[in-house]
C-alpha positions in Angstrom: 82.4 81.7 109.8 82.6 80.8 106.3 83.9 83.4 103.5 80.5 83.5 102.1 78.9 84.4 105.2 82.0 87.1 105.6 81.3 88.2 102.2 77.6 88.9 103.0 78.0 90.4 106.6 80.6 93.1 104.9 78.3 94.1 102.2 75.5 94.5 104.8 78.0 96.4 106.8 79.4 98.0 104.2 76.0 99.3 103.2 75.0 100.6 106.1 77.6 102.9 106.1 77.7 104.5 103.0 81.0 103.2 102.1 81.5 103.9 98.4 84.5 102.8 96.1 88.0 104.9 95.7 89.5 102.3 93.3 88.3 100.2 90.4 86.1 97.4 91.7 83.1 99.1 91.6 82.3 98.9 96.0 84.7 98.4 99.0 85.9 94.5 99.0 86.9 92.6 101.9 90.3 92.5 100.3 90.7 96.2 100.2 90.8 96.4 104.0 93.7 93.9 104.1 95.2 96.6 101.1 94.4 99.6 103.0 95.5 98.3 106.6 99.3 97.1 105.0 99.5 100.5 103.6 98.7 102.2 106.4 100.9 100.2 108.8 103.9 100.4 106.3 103.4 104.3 106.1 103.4 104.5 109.7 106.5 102.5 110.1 108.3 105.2 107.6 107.4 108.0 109.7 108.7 106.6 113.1 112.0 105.9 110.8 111.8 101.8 111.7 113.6 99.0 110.1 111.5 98.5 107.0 113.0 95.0 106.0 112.3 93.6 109.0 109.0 95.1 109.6 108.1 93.8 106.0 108.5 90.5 107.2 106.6 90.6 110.1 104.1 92.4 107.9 103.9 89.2 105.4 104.4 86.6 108.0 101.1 88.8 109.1 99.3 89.0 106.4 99.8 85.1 105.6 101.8 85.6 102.6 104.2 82.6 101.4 106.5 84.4 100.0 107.6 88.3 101.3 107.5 89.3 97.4 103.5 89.0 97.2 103.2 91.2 100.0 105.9 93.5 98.4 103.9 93.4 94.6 100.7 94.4 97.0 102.5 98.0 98.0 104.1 98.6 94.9 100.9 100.5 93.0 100.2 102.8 96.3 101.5 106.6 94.9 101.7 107.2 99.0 104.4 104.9 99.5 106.1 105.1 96.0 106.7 108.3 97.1 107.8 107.7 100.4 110.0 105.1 98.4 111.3 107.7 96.3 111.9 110.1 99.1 113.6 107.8 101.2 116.1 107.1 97.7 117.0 110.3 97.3 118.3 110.8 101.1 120.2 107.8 100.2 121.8 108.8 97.0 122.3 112.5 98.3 124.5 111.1 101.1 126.3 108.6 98.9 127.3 111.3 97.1 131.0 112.5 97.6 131.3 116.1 96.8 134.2 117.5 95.4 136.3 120.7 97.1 135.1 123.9 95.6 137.3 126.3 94.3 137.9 129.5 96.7 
């Protein structure tokens, strides 16, 4: 099947099922299923506390990325996993941190 025929069965799909747009393309694309499905997968990875690197590549490899930085650049504008990002951080820093003995 061609990518003009899959570009015409999704919007007839698409269609049928009221899908309407949550981002700025104006409807659902083909595209933002591959977008929503990485996201998903990755966020699910976080919460079962999984090697991230390694399930990144897998993920690309996956996806049919070349290089593990395009898939990488395609996560980096989700707020859902910049903040798991962020969250993640700041468990790392916090135990980096080498406290110093309080005064009795």
């Amino acid at each position: 099947m061609g990518n003009r025929q899959v570009a015409h069965t999704f919007t007839q799909l698409r269609d049928q099922l009221g899908w309407v747009d949550r981002g700025g393309h104006g409807r659902p694309r083909v595209h933002d299923l591959r977008h929503s499905f990485a996201v998903r997968r990755l966020t699910l990875w976080h919460e079962q506390g999984g090697d991230l690197d390694q399930r990144m590549l897998a993920l690309s490899t996956y996806m049919g990325h070349v290089k593990i930085s395009y898939t990488y650049w395609c996560l980096t504008g989700t707020p859902e996993l910049m903040s798991l990002a962020g969250a993640r951080f700041e468990r790392f820093a916090d135990s980096q941190c080498v406290q110093e003995p309080q005064d009795v």
